[in-house]
N, C-alpha and C positions, 0 to 999 in steps of 0.2 A: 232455535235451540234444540239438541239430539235429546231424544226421552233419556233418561235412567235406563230403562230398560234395556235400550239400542248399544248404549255405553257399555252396561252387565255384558251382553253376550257378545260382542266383541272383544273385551279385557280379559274375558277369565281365559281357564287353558284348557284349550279343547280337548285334550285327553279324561280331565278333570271334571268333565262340566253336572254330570251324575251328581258329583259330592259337591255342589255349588248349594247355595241356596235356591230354591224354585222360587222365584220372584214372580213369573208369569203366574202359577197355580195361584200363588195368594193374592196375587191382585182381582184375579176370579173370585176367589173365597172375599176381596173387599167389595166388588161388584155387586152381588148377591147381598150383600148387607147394605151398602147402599140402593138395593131396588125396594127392601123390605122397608128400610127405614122410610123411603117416600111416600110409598102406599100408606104406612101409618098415620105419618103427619098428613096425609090427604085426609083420611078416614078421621083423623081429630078435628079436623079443621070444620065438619060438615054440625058439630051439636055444639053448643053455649058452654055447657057443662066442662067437656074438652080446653074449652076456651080458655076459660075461669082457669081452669087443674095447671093447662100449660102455661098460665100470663105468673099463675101465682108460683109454680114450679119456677117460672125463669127469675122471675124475684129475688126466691128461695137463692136460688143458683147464682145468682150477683151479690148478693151479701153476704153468701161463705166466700164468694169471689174473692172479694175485699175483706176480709176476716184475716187478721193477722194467721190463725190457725185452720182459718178454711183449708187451704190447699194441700195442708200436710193430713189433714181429716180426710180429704177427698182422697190423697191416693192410697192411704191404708185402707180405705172402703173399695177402691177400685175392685185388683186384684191381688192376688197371692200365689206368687212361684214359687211353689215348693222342688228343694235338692234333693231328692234320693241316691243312695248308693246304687252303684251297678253291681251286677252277679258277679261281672269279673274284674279285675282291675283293667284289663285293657278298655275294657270300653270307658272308664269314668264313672263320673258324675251323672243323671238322669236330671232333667227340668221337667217338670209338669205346673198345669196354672189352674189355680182356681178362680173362680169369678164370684167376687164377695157384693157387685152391685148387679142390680137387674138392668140388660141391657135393651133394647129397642124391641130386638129379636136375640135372645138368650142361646137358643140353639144354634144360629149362624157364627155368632161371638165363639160359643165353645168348639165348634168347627174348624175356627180359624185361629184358635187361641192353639189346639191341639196339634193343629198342622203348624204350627210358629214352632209351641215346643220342638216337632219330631224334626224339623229343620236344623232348627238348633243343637241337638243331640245329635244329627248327623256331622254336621260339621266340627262338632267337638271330637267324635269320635273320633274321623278321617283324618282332622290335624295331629293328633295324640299317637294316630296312625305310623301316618306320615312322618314326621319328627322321629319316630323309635327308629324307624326305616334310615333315615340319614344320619341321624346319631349314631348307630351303628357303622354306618359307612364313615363317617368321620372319625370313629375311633380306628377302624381298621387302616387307616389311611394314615392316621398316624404313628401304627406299628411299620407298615410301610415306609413311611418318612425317614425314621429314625433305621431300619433297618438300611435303607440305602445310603443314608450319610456313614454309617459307620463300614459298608463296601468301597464306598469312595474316598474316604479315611485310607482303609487297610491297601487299598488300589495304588496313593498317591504313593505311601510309606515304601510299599512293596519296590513300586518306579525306582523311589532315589532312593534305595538301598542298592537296587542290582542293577540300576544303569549301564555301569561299565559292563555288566556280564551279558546281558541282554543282545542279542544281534539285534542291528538297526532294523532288517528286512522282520522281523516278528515282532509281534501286538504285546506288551506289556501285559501281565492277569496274575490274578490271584488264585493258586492251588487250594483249593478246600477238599478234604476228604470226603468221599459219599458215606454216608449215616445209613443208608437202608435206602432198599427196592422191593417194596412194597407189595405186588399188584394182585391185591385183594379187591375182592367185588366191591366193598361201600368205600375204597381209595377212590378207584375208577371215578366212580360213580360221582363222589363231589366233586372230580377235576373236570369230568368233563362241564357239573354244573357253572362250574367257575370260568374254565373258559368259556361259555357259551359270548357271542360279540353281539352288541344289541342290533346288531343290521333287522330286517324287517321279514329275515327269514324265522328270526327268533320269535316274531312278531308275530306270526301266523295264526290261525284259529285252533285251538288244541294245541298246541304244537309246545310238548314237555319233552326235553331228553332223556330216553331211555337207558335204563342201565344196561352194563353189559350183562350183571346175572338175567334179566328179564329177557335180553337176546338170547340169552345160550338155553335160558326153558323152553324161548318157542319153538327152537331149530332142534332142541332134541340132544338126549346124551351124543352121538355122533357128531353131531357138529361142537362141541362144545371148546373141542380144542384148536377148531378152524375159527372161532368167534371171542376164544380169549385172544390170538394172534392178532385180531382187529382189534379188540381193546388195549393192547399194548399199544397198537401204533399210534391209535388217537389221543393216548395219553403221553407218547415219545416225547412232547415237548415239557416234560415234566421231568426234574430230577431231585434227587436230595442228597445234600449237602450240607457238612459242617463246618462255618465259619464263623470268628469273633466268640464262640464258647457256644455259639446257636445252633440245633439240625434245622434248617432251611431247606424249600422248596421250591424251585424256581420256577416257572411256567415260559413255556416260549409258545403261543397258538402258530399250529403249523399253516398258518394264512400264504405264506408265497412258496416258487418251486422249490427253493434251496432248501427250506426248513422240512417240505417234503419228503425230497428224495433222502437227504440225514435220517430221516426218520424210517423213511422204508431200508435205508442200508443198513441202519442197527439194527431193524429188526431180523433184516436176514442174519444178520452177523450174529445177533442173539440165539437165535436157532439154530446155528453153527456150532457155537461152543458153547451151548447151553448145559452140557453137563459136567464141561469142567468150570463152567462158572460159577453153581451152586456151589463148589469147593475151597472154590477163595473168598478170605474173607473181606468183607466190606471196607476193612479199610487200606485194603489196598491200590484203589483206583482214585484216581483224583478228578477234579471238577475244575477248568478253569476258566473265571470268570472274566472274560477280558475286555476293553475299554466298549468294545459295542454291544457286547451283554448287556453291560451295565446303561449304554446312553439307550438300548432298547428299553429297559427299566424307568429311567425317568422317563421318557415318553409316556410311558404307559401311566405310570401314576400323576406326571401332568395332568395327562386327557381324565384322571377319575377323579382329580382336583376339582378342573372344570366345569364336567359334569354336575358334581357333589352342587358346586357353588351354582350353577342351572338351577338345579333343584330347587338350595334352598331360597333362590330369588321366586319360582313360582309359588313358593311356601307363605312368602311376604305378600302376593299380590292375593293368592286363599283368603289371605287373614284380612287384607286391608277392604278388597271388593266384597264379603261376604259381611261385616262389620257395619260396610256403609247402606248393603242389599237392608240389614237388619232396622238403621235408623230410616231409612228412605220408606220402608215398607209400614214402621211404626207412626210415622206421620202420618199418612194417610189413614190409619186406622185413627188417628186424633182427628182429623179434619174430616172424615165420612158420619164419626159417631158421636163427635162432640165432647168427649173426653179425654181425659189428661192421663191415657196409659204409655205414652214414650220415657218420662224421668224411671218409671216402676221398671218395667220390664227391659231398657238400656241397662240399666244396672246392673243387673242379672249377665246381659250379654257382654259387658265391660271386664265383668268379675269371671268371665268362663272360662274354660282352659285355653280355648284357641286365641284370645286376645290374652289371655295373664301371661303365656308360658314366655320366656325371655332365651330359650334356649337355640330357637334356629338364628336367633341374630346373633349373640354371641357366637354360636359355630359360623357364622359369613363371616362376622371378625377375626374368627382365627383363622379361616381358609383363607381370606384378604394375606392374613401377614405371612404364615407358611408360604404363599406362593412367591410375593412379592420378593421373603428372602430368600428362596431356593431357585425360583424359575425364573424371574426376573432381574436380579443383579440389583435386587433395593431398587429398582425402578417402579413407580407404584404407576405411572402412565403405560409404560410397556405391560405391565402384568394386568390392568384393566384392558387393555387391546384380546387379553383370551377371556377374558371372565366375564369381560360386558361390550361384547361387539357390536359398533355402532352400525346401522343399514344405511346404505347408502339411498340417499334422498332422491326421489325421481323427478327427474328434468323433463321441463314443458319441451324442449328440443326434441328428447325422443318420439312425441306423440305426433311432432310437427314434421319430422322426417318421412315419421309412417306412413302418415298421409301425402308428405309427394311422392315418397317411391312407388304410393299404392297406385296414385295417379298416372304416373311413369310408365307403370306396370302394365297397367289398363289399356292404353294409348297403343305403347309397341306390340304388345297379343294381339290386340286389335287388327293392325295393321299385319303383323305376321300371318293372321290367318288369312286374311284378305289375300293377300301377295299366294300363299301355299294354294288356297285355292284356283285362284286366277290359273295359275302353275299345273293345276292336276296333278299335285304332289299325293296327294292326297286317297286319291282313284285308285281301286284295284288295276294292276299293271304289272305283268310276268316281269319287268327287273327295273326296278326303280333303283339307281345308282342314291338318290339320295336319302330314300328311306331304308335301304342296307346299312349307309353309313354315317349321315349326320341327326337321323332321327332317334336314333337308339341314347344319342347324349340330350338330347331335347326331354327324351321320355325316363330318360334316369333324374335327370334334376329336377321334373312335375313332380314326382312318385315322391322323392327325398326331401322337394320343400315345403309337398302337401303335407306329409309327416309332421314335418318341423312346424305346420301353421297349426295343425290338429293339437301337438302341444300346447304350444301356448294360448288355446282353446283351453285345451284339458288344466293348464296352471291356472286359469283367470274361473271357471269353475271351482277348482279347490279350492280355489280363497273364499269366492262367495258361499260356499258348504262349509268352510269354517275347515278342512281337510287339515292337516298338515301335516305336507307331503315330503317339507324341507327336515322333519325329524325322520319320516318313514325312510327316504332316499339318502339322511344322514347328509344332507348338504350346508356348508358354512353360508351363514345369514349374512354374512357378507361379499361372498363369491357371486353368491345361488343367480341365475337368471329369472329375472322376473319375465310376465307375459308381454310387456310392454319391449323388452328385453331382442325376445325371443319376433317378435310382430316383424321388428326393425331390421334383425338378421334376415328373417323370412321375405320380408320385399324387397328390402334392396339388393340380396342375391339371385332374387327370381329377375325384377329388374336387368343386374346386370346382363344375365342369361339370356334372355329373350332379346335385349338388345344386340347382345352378339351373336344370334341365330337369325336377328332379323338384317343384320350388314352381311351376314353370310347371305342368307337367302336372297338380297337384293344387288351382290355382285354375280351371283349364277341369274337375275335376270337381265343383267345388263353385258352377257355376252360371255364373264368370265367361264372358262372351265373349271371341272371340277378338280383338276390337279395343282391348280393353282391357288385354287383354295381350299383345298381339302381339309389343310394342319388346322383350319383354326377352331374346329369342334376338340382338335385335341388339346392345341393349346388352354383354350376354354378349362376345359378336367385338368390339366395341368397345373395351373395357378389355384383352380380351389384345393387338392393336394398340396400346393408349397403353401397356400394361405393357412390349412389346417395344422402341417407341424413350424410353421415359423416359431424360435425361440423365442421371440423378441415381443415385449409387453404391451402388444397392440390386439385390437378387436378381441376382447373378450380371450386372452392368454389361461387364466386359471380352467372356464371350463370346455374350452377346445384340449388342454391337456387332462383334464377330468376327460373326457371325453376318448381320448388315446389310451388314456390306464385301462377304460372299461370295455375296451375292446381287444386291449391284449388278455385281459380277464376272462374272456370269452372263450377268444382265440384256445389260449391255456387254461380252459376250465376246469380240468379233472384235479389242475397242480394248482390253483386261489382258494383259498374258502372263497366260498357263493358268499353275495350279497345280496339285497334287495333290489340295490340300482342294476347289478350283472345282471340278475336273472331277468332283471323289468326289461331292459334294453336286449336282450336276447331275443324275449319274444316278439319284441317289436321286428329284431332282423327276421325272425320266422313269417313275417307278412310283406317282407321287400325283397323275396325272395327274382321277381322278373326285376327289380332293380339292380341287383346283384349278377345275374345272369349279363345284363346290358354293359355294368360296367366291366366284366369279363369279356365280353366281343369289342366293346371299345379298346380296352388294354392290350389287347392282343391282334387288334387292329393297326392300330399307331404302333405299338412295339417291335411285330413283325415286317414293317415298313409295307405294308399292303396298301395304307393309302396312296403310297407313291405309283402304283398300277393301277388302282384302284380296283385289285385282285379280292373284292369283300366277300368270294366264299370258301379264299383261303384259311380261313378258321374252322370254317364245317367240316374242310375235307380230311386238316391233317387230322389221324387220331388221336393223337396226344391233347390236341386245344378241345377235341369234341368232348373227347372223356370228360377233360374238365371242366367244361361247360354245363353237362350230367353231373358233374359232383358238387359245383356250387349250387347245386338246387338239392343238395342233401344234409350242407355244411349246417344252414341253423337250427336243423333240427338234430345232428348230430350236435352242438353243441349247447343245444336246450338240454339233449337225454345225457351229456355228461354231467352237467351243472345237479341231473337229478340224482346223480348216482354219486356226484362229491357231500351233494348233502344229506344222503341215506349214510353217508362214512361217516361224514361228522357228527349227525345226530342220531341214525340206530332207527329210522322212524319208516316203517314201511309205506307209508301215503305217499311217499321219493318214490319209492319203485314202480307205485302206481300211476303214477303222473309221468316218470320214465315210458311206461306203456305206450304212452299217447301220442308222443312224439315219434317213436318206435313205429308205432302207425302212420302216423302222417308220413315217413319217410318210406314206408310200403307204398303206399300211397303215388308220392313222389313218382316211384322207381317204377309202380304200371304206368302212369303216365308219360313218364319218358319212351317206356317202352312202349306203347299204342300207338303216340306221332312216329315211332320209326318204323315201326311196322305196321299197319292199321287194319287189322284182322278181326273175326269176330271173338278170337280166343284171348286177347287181351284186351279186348271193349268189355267181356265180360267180368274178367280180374280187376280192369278200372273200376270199374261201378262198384264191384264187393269190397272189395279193399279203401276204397275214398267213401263208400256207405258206413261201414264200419268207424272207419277214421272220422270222419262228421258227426257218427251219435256219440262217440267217445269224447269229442273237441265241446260239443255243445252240454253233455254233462258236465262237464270239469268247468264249464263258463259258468253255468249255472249253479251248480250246488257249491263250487268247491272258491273257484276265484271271484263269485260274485257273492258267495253265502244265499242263492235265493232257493227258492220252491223247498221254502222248510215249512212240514204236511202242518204242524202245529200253531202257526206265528197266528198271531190276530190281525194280521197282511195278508188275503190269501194268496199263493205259493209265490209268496214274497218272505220278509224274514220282520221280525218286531221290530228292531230300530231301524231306522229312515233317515236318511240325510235330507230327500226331498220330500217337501210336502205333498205334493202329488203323486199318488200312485199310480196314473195313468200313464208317468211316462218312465214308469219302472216297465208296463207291460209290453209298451210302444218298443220301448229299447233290446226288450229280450226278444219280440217280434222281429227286428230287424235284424238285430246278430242272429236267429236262424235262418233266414233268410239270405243273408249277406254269406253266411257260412256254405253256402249249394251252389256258391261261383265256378265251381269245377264243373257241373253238367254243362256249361261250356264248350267243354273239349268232346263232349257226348253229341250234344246237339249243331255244335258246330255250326251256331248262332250268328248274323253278322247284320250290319246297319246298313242294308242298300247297298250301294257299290264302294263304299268305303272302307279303304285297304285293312286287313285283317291286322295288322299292327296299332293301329288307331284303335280298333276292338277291345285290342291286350293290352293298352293302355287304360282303357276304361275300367275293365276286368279289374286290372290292378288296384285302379285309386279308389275302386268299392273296397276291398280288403282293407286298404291303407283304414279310410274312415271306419271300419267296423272295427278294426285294430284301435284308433282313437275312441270309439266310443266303451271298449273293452277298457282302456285303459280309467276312465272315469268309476266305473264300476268296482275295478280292480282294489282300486288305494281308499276308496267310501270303504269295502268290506275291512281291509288291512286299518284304517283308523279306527273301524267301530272295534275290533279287535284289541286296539291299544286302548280304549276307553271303557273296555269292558273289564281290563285288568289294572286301570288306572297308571299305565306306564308312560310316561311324558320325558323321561331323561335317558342316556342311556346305562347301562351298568355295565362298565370297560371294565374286564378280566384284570386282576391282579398278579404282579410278579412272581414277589414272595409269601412264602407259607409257612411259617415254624411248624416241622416234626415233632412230636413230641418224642420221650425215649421208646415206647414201649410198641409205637407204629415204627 
């Protein structure tokens, strides 16, 4: 049978778990009372006198036992919890106890009577909190409701009145007149609050959105009017409108490129005729609202339904787990000390605010029935499919798989190296035809699937650290890949790899040439490419297409809002960088039909593929430093720019080292070393201080940080030991390092899959910091930006 205990910290919500009841601390505070109370009864047991007091006490205590009014005698002698008022209203109520019997050990009792109260008072606080927080959000959400049913009202009306007038090729909308354009500083300033999107950029440490007045003080009168020009465009998806007798304001977050570029061409447009625009009046311009404004709208308020109803489901499990923490933890205080304080002090916890208040289940009942009628068509099955998504159940098959393909996997490597060595594939060798060109796909898909195994490492850690990674990454709990998941893609696609590098390799020893078998390393990349965008609802469809989105994201990163997952997976391509390079001489391998000559240093020679070859080893880091410079736009917060720096560096960096393999002088050995010295203290600050939260000079961790995910601090040290270390793989190219007579591409494999693993062990660190983060501000749901906004007349 699972303790109580083991049950608590797995159910509650790990963002939450601060405002939980501390059930560990007080089972300590019952410990302590249970060590004193034995000592006692030892120490009485040893005189007569003792004997007597305690045989004639136990007496005493069995005939009020049985006393019609014994028990109600006993527990008005017990204790007494007395209600005080709070200073404020938000806080409540206050409980305090007093102890009206003498207990074993008086002082331990009071100890842990006091720590029950301040328990209790928290949790009353935080739910009283809490509840304000979604009560709010549920009223607003039904100004929402109601404002968009009466858009889709005025929408349909508009339709069949001017059908006939309408051209077919144009979208149906409703004309609203603009009310006002605002763009006063404390306007700005809430829109941009509002639209902020809970991705995990928002989530960051510090990390509050700047107003534009607080941009235009720092840069100075001079700049003031190059910095209102940026606030106008951040808030371009904002407008206002009058419709239905209402001034409304609509929000559109400039998230994708089209909503963008719209927004940079008004702005220029605005700046254009900015002075005869001040001269017309407002209500000469129209707003039209047309059928995809409006289905962007539900969307939006959907998803803040959803959320809403998240919430207040973790609201129900606060109230019901912390309820039960309180009688679980009362018992034992009856069973250690031999009295009957659970009926007294239940009572108290029954009657408190966080078990009386009836308001967050009435508001799930009314979120129930709004959705059910608006978003679901009266289907109550369809509308619990968003509000309470079932997970899918894990199958004994996946774990049964892993382990043959693991077996599989094992067997053909085996064998493969065996055969490569025999071969002298292997061996330094002025032109090995087959490490020019079949070994560069061999060593792109170790680099990609050690990744992919390091993940679902880094997923099956997050769970047992209680992480949750699936809000940080914003992933559906029913898409999401588990690690079990993730294991299964990872062997059985190394599998199939190796297998068909080992039928390769074993028809080049049985005589074939190499022209004859050259295509089938391409074929190979060829099919994982058509397996990747296959439409069709096989192997894992949702996140192979999650996965396509987040890379065209990248790709266009100045034109997405950044996310948590963008930017997480960006940096991860900043460490597959010779993976990227390999799959750029394969591509241009097989494409320019080189292997049909088996011509493989037709790549190096023309300049065109060289170039590009030097520029795929510049790409992730140019689109880490745009990703930083999209979200110094969106949020005003200079730590972007400085984290822009870094990459900036590492891409110097890059660029001497390209430059030193093509010329190797001592005038660029010396630019390598300063420039990747540079870039290293600068990589290894930012790991430390800023994406792992450590070597804070204050914490009671020393230069570690107060909260810990793991109990062991030694391998907090261990881990930052390694990523420095792991981080000085470029002296490398310095010392021009190599294992015996084994070919320097086998070296640069090695190289790599050290970066790979420090990149996976970065990643464990990264999202521990990003959750203590969300559990310092208690944020567990997200807060999805709203549509509309009622103007009022005088804004």
């Amino acid at each position: 049978m699972v303790k109580f205990s083991k049950q608590f910290e797995g159910q509650l919500v790990p963002e939450w778990k601060d405002a939980f009841v501390d059930y560990c601390q007080l089972k300590k505070d019952l410990k302590k009372i249970h060590l004193l109370n034995t000592n006692i009864n030892n120490n009485n047991t040893t005189t007569s006198k003792h004997q007597n007091t305690s045989l004639s006490n136990t007496l005493f205590t069995s005939i009020r036992k049985f006393s019609p009014f014994g028990h109600q005698h006993r527990e008005h002698d017990l204790i007494h919890v007395h209600k005080k008022l709070a200073s404020s209203a938000s806080k409540g109520d206050m409980y305090e106890t007093e102890l009206l019997e003498q207990f074993a050990d008086t002082d331990a009792a009071k100890e842990f009577f006091a720590r029950l109260d301040l328990q209790l008072n928290k949790v009353n606080q935080f739910f009283r909190t809490k509840e304000k927080e979604f009560m709010e959000r549920g009223e607003s959400l039904r100004k929402q409701m109601d404002i968009l049913i009466q858009l889709k009202t005025a929408f349909k009306l508009q339709r069949g009145k001017g059908a006939s007038a309408v051209d077919s090729k144009e979208d149906a909308s409703i004309s609203c007149s603009f009310s006002s354009e605002d763009d006063s500083v404390k306007d700005k300033t809430e829109h941009e609050q509002e639209l902020q999107d809970i991705s995990t950029e928002d989530l960051e440490k510090n990390e509050v959105p700047h107003s534009e007045g607080s941009v235009s003080g720092e840069l100075g009168k001079s700049m003031r009017t190059k910095s209102e020009d940026i606030g106008k465009l951040r808030t371009m998806s904002s407008r206002s409108f009058s419709c239905q007798g209402k001034n409304l304001k609509i929000n559109i977050p400039l998230t994708t490129p089209s909503r963008t570029f719209s927004a940079i061409s008004y702005l220029v447009w605005e700046d254009l005729v900015n002075q005869s625009s001040k001269k017309c009046s407002a209500e000469g311009s129209k707003l039209h609202i047309n059928k995809k404004k409006l289905h962007h709208a539900d969307k939006m308020i959907r998803g803040a339904f959803v959320e809403l109803y998240k919430g207040l489901g973790y609201l129900k499990t606060y109230r019901n787990l912390n309820m039960l923490a309180f009688i679980k933890i009362l018992k034992k205080f009856d069973k250690v000390t031999g009295k009957q304080v659970l009926p007294i002090y239940l009572k108290v916890v029954e009657s408190s605010y966080f078990n009386s208040s009836d308001k967050v289940m009435n508001l799930a009942d009314e979120v129930e029935e709004l959705f059910i009628k608006h978003f679901a068509e009266e289907d109550r099955r369809k509308a619990m499919k968003y509000l309470k998504p079932t997970q899918c159940k894990e199958s004994h098959s996946v774990t049964f798989f892993i382990g043959l393909f693991t077996g599989c996997f094992i067997a053909l490597f085996a064998g493969y190296v065996i055969m490569a060595h025999i071969m002298g594939f292997y061996r330094r060798q002025p032109k090995s035809v087959y490490m020019e060109t079949a070994y560069p796909v061999l060593s792109m898909f170790s680099l990609l699937f050690l990744h992919f195994f390091l993940y679902g490492c880094n997923i099956f850690a997050w769970r047992k650290a209680r992480i949750n990674y699936s809000f940080i990454f914003e992933l559906s709990p029913t898409k999401e890949l588990k690690y079990r998941d993730v294991f299964l893609i990872c062997t059985t696609s190394l599998t199939v790899v190796v297998g068909v590098m080992f039928v390769h390799l074993s028809l080049l020893t049985k005589g074939y040439s190499h022209n004859q078998v050259q295509a089938i390393p391409g074929l190979l990349l060829l099919m994982f490419l058509l397996l990747l965008v296959c439409p069709f609802n096989i192997i894992y469809q949702s996140s192979r297409f999650r996965l396509l989105r987040v890379i065209r994201n990248i790709i266009l990163s100045p034109l997405y809002k950044v996310v948590m997952l963008d930017f997480f997976m960006a940096d991860q391509l900043c460490s597959q960088v010779p993976m990227l390079r390999n799959l750029e001489y394969v591509a241009c391998y097989y494409i320019t039909g080189s292997y049909k000559t088996q011509d493989y240093d037709y790549c190096m020679r023309v300049k065109n593929y060289r170039d590009l070859a030097y520029a795929v080893s510049f790409l992730p880091y140019y689109w880490r430093a745009m990703q930083c410079a999209r979200r110094w736009f969106d949020e005003g917060q200079t730590s972007h720019l400085v984290n822009l720096g870094k990459y900036v560096s590492a891409m110097l960096a890059a660029g001497a080292k390209v430059a030193y393999e093509k010329e190797r002088n001592i005038g660029w050995l010396c630019l390598l070393v300063i420039m990747s010295t540079f870039a290293t203290v600068y990589q290894l600050y930012w790991d430390f201080v800023k994406d792992w939260g450590l070597l804070q000079m204050n914490s009671k961790n020393p230069l570690l940080r107060n909260e810990l995910m793991l109990r062991r601090k030694i391998i907090y040290y261990i881990s930052m030991g390694l990523n420095f270390i792991l981080r000085l793989a470029w002296l490398q190219t310095v010392l021009h390092s190599s294992f015996g007579h084994v070919d320097y591409r086998v070296t640069g494999l090695f190289l790599a899959a050290l970066e790979v693993i420090r990149r996976g062990l970065w990643n464990f660190y990264r999202l521990e910091n990003e959750h203590l983060n969300n559990a310092g501000k208690f944020r567990a749901v997200k807060t999805v930006p709203l549509p509309f906004h009622e103007v009022d007349d005088e804004d």
